[in-house]
C-alpha positions, -999 to +999 in steps of 0.1 A: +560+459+451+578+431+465+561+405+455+563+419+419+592+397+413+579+367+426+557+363+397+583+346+375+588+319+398+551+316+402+544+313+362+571+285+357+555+267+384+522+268+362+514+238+340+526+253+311+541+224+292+509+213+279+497+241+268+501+257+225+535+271+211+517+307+219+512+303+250+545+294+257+562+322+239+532+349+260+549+331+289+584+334+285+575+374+273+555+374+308+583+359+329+609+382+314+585+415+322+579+402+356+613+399+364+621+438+364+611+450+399+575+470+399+585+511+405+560+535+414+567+573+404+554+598+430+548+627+405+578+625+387+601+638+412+614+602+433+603+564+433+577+555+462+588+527+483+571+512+514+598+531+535+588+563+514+553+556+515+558+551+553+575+584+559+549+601+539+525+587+565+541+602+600+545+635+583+511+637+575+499+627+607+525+650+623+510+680+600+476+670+611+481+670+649+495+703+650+468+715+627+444+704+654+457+709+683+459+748+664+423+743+655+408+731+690+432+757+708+408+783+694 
């Protein structure tokens, strides 16, 4: 996600100067895309970030050890 915007720099960078008029305009639509910032939607309901993606994690692994530690208990 991060790196999502890094993609312009990377395409200018390209040896695109030798290349047809169509490729150039593909390009310049391609840079202009890649410059808005990659967001992944987590059912609809809020955007999924690292950090979100990261809190998700614990909580599952929090929900899981207690469901164990229920299950072995038995």
């Amino acid at each position: 996600i991060r790196e999502s915007t890094e993609l312009t720099k990377f395409a200018f960078c390209s040896d695109w100067m030798d290349c047809s008029l169509e490729f150039k305009r593909n390009l310049v639509f391609f840079m202009t895309r890649s410059q808005m910032a990659l967001k992944l939607y987590a059912g609809g309901f809020f955007t999924l970030s690292l950090e979100t993606f990261v809190k998700i994690l614990k909580s599952s692994w929090s929900y899981f050890a207690v469901l164990n530690s229920v299950h072995t208990e038995e």
